[in-house]
C-alpha positions in Angstrom: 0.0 0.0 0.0 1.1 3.2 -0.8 0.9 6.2 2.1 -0.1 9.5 1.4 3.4 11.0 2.8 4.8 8.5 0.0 2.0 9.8 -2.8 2.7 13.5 -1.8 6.4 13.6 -2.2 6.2 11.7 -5.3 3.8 14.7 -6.2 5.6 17.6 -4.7 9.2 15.9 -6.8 7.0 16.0 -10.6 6.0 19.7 -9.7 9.0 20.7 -9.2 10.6 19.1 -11.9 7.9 20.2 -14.0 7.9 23.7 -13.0 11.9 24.2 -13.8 11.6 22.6 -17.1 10.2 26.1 -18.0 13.5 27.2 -17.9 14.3 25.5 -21.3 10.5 25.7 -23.1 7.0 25.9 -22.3 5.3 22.7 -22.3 2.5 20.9 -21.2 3.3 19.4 -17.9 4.6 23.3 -16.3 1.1 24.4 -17.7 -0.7 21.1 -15.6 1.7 22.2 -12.5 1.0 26.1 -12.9 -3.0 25.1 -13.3 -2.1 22.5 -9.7 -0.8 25.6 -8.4 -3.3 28.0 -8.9 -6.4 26.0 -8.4 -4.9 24.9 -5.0 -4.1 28.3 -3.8 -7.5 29.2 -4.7 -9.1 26.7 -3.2 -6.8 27.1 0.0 -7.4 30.8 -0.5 -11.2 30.0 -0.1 -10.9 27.6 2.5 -9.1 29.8 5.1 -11.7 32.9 4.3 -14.6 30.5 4.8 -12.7 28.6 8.5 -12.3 32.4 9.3 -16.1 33.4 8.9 -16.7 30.4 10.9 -14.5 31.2 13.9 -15.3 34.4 14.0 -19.0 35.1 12.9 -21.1 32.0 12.7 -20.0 29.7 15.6 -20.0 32.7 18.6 -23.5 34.0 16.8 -24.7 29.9 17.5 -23.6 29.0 20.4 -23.5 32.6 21.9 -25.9 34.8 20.5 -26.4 37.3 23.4 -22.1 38.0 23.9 -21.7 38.1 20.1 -24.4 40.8 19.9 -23.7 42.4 23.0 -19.8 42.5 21.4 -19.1 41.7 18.2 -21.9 42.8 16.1 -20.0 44.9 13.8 -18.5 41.8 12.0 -22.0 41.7 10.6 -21.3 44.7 8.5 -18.0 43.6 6.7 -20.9 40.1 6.0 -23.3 42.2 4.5 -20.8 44.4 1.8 -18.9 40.9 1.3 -22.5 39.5 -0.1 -23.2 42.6 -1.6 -20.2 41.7 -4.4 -22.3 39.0 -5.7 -25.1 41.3 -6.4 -23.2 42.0 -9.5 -24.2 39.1 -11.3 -27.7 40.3 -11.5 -28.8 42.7 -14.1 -31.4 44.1 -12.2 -29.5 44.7 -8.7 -26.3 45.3 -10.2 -26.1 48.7 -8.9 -26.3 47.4 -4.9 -22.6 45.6 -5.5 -21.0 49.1 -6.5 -21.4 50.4 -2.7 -19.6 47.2 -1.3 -16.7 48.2 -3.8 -17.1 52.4 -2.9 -16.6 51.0 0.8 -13.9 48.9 0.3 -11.8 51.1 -1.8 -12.6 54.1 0.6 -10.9 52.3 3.5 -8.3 50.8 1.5 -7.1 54.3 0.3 -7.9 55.7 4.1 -5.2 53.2 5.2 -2.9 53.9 3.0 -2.7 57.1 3.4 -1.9 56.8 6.4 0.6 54.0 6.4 2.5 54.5 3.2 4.1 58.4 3.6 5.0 57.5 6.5 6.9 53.9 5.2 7.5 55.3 1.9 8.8 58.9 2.6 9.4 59.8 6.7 11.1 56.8 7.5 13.5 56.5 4.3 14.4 60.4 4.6 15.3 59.7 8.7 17.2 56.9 7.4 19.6 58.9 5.2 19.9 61.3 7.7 23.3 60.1 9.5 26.3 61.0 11.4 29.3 61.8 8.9 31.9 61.7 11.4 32.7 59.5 14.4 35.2 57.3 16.0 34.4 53.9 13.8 35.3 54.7 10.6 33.5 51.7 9.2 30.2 53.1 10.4 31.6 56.6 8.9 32.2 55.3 5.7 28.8 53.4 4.9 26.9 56.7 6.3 29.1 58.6 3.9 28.2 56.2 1.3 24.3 56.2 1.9 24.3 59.6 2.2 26.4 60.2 -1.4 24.4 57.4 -3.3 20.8 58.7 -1.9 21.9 62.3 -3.2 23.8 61.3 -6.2 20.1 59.0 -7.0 17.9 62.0 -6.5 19.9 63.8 -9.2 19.9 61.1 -11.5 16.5 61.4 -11.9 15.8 65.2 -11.6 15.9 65.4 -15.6 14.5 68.7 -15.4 17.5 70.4 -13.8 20.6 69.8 -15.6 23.2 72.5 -15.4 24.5 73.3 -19.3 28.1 73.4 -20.1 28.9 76.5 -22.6 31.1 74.9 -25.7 35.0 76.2 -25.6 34.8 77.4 -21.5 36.0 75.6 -18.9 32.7 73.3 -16.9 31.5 75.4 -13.9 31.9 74.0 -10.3 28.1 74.1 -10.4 28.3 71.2 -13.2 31.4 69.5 -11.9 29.4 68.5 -8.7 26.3 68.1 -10.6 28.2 65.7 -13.0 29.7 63.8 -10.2 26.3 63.0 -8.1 24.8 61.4 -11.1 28.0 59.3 -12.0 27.5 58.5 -8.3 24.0 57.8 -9.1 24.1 55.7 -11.6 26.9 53.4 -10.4 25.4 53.2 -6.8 22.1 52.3 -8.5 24.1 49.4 -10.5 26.0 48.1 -7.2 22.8 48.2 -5.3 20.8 46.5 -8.6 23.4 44.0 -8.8 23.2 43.3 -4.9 19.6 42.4 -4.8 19.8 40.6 -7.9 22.5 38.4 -6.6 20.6 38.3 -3.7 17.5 36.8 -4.9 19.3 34.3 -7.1 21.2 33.0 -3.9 17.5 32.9 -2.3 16.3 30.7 -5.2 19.3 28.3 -5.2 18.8 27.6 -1.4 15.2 27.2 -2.4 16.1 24.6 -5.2 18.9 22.6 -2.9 16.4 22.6 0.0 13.8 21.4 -2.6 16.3 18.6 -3.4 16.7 17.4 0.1 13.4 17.3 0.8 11.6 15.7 -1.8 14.0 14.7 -5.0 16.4 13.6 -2.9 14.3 10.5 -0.9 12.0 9.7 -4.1 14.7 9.6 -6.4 12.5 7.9 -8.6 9.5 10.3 -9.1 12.2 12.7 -10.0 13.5 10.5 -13.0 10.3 10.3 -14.0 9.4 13.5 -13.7 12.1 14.6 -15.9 11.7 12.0 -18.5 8.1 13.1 -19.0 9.1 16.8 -18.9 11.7 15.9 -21.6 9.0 14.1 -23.7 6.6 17.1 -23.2 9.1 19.3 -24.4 10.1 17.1 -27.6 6.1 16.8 -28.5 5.6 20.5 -27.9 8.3 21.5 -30.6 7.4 19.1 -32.9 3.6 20.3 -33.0 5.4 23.9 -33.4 7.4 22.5 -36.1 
């Protein structure tokens, strides 16, 4: 007999494989393992929203109808815009699903407003604003340096102020410095690009060994199989191209 745990890692080894083949050419099987993907998130998606409308609505308006009244009746509103949304599949009440949207966009903006200037634009100019001199001149440098790349990327991309250099004089101090923030600019931006792209590629490579050691590794097997019918997928895709 063969166990579930045994079932799912031979699973979990095919949709992986499956989903890296993409990296050569689109073929069948990544399309069956990006539909597995989806329709399980959805579902899992749907799942949790419905467990949480249990917990917190239907089970303490059951079995405690007087506390959840007394306390929590205002869960009932965010119910009754939620079933409002359907009402847009009727023709003729249509118009009731456009004030569950009005409400829901309202308190989306509300919040952020009031969250993102202060994420987005307080804390990032508090963060530039350092010490340039100290006793650890480690710390000193990489203040200097966040402090010269955050300037030298503001200027980069000020492309309506660009100090002009008259043909057969010598370049003002004015563009000298101007010219040397957005050299500073661009190759901070490159360094810092470079970084975060190096970054994420060393995130995905510990994803793929941890992958490896988990499920390829122990079903050695589904993997082979896996990546002979990913190969075959692949063949039969080009040749209907072809």
């Amino acid at each position: 007999m063969i166990s579930w745990e045994v079932l799912g890692a031979w699973i979990s080894a095919a949709l992986v494989v499956w989903i890296y083949s993409f990296a050569y050419r689109d073929n069948a099987l990544y399309k069956l393992a990006e539909h597995i993907f989806l329709g399980t998130a959805a579902g899992y998606s749907i799942a949790l929203a419905l467990d949480s409308l249990n917990r917190v609505l239907i089970r303490p308006a059951v079995t405690t109808p007087g506390t959840f009244w007394a306390t929590s009746w205002h869960y009932v509103i965010p119910v009754v815009l939620g079933l409002l949304m359907f009402a847009k599949y009727s023709r003729r009440y249509y118009w009731l699903a456009r004030y569950a949207v009005a409400v829901n966009l309202a308190v989306g903006t509300g919040l952020a407003l009031r969250a993102v200037p202060v994420a987005n634009i307080v804390r990032q100019i508090t963060a530039t604003i350092l010490p340039l001199w100290g006793s650890d001149p480690v710390k000193v440098v990489n203040n200097w340096l966040m402090v010269l790349i955050t300037v030298g990327g503001l200027t980069y991309f000020l492309f309506t102020i660009f100090p002009r250099r008259v043909e057969g004089a010598p370049p003002s101090p004015t563009y000298q410095v101007y010219r040397a923030l957005y050299y500073i600019g661009i190759y901070g931006m490159m360094v810092g690009f470079g970084a975060l792209f190096a970054n994420t590629i060393m995130t995905r490579v510990g994803f793929l060994i941890s992958i490896y050691l988990i499920y390829l590794q122990p079903q050695v097997w589904a993997s082979i199989v896996a990546a002979i019918l990913a190969a075959i997928a692949i063949v039969l895709g080009a040749l209907r191209k072809r």
